[in-house]
C-alpha positions as CSV (number, residue, x, y, z in Angstrom):
1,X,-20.8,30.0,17.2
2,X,-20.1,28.6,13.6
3,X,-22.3,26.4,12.4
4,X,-20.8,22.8,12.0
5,X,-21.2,23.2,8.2
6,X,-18.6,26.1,8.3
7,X,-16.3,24.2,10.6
8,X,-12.8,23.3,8.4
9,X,-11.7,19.7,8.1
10,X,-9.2,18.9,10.0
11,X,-6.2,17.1,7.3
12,X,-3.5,16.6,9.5
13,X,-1.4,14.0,8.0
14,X,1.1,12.0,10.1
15,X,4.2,12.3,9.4
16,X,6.2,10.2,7.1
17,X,9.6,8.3,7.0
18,X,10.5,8.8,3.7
19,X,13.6,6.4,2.2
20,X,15.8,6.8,-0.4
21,X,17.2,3.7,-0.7
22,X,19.8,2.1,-3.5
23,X,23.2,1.5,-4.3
24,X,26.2,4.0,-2.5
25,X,27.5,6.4,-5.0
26,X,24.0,7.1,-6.7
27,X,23.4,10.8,-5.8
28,X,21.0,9.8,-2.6
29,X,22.6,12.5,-0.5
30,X,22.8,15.2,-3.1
31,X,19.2,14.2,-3.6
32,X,18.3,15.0,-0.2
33,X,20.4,18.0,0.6
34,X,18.6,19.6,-2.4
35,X,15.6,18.2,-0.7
36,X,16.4,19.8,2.5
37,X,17.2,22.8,1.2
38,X,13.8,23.8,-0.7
39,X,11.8,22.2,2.4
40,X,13.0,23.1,5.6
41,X,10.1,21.6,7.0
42,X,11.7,18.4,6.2
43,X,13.4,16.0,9.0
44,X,17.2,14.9,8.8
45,X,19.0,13.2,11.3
46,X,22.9,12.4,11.0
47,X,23.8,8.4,10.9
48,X,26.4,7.2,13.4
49,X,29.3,5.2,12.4
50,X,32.4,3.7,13.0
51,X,34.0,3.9,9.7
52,X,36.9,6.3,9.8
53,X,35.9,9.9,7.8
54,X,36.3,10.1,4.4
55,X,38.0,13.2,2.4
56,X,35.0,16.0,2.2
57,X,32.1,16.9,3.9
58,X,30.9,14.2,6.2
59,X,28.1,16.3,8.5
60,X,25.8,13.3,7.7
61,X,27.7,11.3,10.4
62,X,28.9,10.6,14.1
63,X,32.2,9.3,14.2
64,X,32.4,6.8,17.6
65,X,34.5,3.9,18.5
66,X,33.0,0.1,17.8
67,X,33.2,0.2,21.3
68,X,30.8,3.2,22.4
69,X,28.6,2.0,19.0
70,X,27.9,-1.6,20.4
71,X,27.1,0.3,24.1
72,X,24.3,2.4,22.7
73,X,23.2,-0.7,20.9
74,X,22.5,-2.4,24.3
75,X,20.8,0.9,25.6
76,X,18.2,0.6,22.8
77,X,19.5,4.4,21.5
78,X,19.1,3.0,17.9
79,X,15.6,2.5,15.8
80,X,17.7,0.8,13.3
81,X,21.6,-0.4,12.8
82,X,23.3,-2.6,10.0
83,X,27.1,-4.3,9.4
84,X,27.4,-4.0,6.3
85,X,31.1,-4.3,5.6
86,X,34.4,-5.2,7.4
87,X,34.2,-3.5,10.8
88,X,31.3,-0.9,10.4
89,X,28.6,-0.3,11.8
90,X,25.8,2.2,10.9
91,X,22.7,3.4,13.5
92,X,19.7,5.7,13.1
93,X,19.2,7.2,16.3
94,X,15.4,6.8,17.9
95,X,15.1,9.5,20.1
96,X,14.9,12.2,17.0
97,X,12.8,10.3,14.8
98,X,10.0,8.9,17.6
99,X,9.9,13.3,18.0
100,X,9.4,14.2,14.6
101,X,6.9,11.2,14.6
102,X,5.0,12.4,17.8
103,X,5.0,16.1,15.8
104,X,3.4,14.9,13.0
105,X,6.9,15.9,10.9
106,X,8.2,14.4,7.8
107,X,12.0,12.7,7.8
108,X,13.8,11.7,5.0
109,X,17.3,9.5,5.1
110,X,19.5,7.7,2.7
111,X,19.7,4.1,3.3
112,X,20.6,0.7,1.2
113,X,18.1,-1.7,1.5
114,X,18.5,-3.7,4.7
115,X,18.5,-0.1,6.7
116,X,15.1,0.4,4.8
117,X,13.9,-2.7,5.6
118,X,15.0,-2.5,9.8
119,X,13.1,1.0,9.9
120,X,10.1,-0.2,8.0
121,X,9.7,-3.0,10.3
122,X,9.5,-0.6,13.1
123,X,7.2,1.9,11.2
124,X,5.3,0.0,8.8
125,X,2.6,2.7,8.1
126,X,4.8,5.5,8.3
127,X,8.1,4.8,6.1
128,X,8.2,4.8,2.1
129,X,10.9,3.2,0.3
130,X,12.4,5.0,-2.9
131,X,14.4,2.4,-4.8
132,X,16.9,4.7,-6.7
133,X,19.5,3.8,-9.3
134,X,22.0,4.9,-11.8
135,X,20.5,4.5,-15.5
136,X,22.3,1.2,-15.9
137,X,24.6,-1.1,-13.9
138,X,27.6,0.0,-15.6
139,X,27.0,3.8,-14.4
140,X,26.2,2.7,-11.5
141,X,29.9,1.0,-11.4
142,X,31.3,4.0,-12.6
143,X,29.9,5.8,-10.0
144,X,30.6,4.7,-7.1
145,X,34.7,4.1,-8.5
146,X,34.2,7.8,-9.1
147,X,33.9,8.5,-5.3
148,X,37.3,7.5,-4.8
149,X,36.6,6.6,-1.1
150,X,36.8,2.4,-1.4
151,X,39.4,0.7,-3.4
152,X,40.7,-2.7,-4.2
153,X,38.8,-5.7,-2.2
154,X,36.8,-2.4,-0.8
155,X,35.5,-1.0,-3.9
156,X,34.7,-4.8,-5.0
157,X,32.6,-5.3,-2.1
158,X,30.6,-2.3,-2.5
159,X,29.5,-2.9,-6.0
160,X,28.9,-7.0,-5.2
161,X,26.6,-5.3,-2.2
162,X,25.0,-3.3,-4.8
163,X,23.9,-5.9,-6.5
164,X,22.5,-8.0,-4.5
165,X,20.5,-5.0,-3.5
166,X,18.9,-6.0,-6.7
167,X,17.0,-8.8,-5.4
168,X,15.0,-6.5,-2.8
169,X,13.6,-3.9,-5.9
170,X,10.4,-5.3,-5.2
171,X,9.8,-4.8,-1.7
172,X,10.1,-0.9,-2.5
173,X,6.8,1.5,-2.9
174,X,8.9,3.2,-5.8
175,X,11.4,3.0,-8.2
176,X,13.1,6.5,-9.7
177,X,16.7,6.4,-12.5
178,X,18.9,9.1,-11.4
179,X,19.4,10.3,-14.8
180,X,18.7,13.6,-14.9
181,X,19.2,15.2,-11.0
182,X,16.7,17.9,-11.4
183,X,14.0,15.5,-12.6
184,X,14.8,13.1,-9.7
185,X,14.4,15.8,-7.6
186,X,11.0,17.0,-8.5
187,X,9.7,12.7,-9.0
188,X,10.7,12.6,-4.8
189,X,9.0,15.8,-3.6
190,X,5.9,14.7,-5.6
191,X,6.7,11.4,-3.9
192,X,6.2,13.3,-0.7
193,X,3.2,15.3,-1.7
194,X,1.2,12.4,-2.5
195,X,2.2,10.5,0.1
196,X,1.0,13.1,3.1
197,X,-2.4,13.1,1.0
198,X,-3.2,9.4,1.2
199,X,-6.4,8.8,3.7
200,X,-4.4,6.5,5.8
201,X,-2.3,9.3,7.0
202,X,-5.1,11.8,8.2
203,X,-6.7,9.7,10.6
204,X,-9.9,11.2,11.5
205,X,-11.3,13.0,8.5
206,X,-13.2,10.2,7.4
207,X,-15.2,10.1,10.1
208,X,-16.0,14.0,9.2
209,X,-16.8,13.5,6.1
210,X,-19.1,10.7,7.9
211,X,-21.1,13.2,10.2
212,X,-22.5,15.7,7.0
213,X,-23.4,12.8,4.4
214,X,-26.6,11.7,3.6
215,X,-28.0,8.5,4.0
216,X,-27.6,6.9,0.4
217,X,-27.7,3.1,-1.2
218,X,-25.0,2.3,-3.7
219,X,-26.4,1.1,-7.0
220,X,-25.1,-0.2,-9.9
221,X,-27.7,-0.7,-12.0
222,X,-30.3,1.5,-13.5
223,X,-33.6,0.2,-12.0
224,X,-35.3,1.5,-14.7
């Protein structure tokens, strides 16, 4: 039998919900399929809407009626939902992220703020927000005109949500300019790293340390 000293410590970090949060047209996706795609540990799950589909890829998403959206709204299927525009809705199904949760497995999603702020209220010790922006408010404009999937009153409403946005910076644990994509890319897995390392997510391994250390005082003075 090993002794106790030889015994490894157990770091098991819980899992985390890690947010990327910020305007629409910023690169939040492409920063997570990038993401996804260099750490296939990581957890996605796909929003449902009621929007109609857009020209492109839109695997992100389940297209249902307003109807079956408000039914599974009453069941509880959602951990979080928002209406943030004209007739859409947008919902994070529970049942996949209360898994990866129970696994100990890290999920990442693309939110603006009030989404952020629904799951964190949920998961308070679990869920990082990532406040991310274009390198100025003009890009940012540019941006999300660039799409090409809102225009007229559309398009106006989108960038008069983006900036109120602005008023909830502050209630993020980070802030990252999507200047340079590769750079932003690298800034969020770091985010990640650092994150699944804090002592609050690997409950327990105090309490190791705790059962080898030697009884000590702490000083802070030399007594002589």
């Amino acid at each position: 039998m090993a002794r106790s000293e030889e015994l490894p410590l157990k770091v098991a970090s819980t899992g985390i919900l890690l947010v990327l949060s910020g305007p629409s047209g910023i690169g939040k996706t492409s920063l997570i399929t990038a993401m996804r795609e260099q750490e296939p540990d990581l957890g996605y799950t796909y929003s449902v809407t009621t929007r109609k589909p857009r020209k492109g890829l839109e695997e992100h998403y389940e297209f249902v009626s307003r109807e079956k959206f408000l039914g599974m709204v009453e069941r509880d299927e959602f951990i979080q939902w928002i209406h943030p525009s004209f007739d859409e809705f947008y919902g994070t199904l529970r049942a996949p992220v209360e898994e990866a949760l129970a696994q100990g497995q890290d999920m990442v999603f693309d939110y603006i703020p009030e989404g952020y702020f629904n799951l964190r209220r949920y998961y308070p010790q679990h869920t990082v927000g990532v406040f991310v922006m274009a390198p100025s408010v003009g890009e940012m404009r540019r941006r999300l005109a660039k799409r090409g999937t809102e225009f007229g009153e559309e398009l106006m409403h989108r960038q008069n949500m983006a900036e109120r946005d602005f008023d909830f910076v502050a209630e993020h644990d980070y802030h990252l300019i999507n200047d340079d994509f590769d750079e932003a890319l690298r800034t969020i897995q770091s985010i990640r790293r650092a994150e699944r390392a804090r002592l609050t997510r690997q409950p327990g391994v105090v309490d190791q340390y705790r059962r080898h250390s030697k009884k000590t005082l702490l000083r802070y003075y030399d007594p002589t």
